[in-house]
Structures are given as C-alpha cells and as structure tokens.
C-alpha positions as CSV (number, residue, x, y, z in Angstrom):
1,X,-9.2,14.7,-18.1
2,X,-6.0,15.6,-17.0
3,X,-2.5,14.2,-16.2
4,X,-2.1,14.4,-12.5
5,X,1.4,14.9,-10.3
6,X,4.7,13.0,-11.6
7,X,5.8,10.4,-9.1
8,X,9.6,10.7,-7.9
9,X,10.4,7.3,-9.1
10,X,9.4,6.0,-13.1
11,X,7.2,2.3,-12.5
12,X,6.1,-0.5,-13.9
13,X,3.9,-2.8,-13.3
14,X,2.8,-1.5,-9.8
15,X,-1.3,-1.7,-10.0
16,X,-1.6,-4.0,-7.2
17,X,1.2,-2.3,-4.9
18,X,-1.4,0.4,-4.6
19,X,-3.8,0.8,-1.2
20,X,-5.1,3.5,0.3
21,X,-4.1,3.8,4.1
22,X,-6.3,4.4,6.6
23,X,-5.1,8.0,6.8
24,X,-6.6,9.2,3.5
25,X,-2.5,8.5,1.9
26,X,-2.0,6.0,-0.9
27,X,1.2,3.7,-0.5
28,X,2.8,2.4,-3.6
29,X,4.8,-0.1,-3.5
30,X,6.2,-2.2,-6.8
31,X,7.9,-1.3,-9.8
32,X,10.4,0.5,-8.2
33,X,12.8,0.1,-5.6
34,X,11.4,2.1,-2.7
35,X,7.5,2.9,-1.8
36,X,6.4,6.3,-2.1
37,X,3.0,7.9,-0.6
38,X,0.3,10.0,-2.6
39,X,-1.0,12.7,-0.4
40,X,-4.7,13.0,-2.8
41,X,-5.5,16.3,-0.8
42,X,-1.9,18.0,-1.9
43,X,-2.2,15.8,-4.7
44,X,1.7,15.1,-3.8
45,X,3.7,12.3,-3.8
46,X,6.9,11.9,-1.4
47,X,9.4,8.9,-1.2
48,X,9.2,6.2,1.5
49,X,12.3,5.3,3.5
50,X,13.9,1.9,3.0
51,X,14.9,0.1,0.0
52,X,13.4,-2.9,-1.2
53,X,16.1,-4.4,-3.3
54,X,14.9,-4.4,-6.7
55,X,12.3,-3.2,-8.5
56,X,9.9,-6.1,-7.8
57,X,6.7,-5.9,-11.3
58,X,4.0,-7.5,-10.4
59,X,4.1,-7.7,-6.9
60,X,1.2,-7.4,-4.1
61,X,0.0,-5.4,-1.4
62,X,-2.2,-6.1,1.4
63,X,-4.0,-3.7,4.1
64,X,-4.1,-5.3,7.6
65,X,-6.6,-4.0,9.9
66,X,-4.6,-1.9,11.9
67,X,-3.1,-0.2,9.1
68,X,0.3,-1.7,8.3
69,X,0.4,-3.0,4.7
70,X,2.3,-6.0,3.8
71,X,4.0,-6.2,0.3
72,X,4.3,-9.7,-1.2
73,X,5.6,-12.0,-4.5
74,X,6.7,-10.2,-8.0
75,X,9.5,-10.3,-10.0
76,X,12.8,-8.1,-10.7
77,X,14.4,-7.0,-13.8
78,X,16.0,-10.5,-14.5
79,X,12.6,-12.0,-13.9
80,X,13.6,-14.0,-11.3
81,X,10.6,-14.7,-8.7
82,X,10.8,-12.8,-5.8
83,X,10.1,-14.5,-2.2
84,X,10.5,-11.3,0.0
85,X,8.0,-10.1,1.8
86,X,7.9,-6.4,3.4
87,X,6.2,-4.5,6.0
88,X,5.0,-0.8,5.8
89,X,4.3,0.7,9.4
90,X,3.0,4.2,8.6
C-alpha cells in the first residue's frame, strides 16, 4: 500500500464530509474551511470555491438525488456546535 495524493488543505476529522458525486468526483467537506474535490481517475484533488467559516470536525454530508450535497452539524476549533448548514451544487 501506498500513500496516495496530498490534499491542498491539512483535515481533521472529515470521514463523514466525504461522498462520491454522481460524476465519479469525491467532495470533501469538513475539517477545513473550504470543500475540495478528488478527481480518483487523475487521482487529483482541487479546492472548492466558497468558504465555510471554520473548520467545522465532525460535521456531515448528505447526497440528494439530483446530485447536490448538503453539509450539516460539527464543531469549530473552540468547540462550539455549529448550526450552519451548506449546499454544494456541482
């Protein structure tokens, strides 16, 4: 086994941020504070636009059947309880 590609932002705490698109991509979206896309054919990562505040641990992510994700809950760096709630339109 090997280590695959870095990520352009360090994370945390972002296993259920992390849902493959219809598209083939793979949005994640916690533990830092902006999403960023795997591309598993490139093996490739690039940064989302948009900015979700903090970098919400913790958090979830939902696929909606016609493809738009919706990111949910977590907590930031002062672990206070987050009650944002973002959309992803790819």
């Amino acid at each position: 086994m090997a280590a695959g590609p870095a990520m352009k932002t360090a994370r945390y705490k972002f296993r259920d941020t992390a849902v493959r698109l219809l598209d083939r991509w793979v949005l994640i979206a916690g533990g830092g504070r902006s999403a960023e896309l795997f591309d598993p054919r490139t093996e490739a990562f690039e940064t989302v636009a948009g900015d979700l505040g903090h970098d919400y641990s913790f958090a979830s992510a939902t696929l909606l059947s016609n493809g738009d994700v919706v990111i949910l809950g977590g907590y930031d760096d002062a672990m206070r309880n987050s009650d944002g709630v973002w959309r992803f339109r790819p």
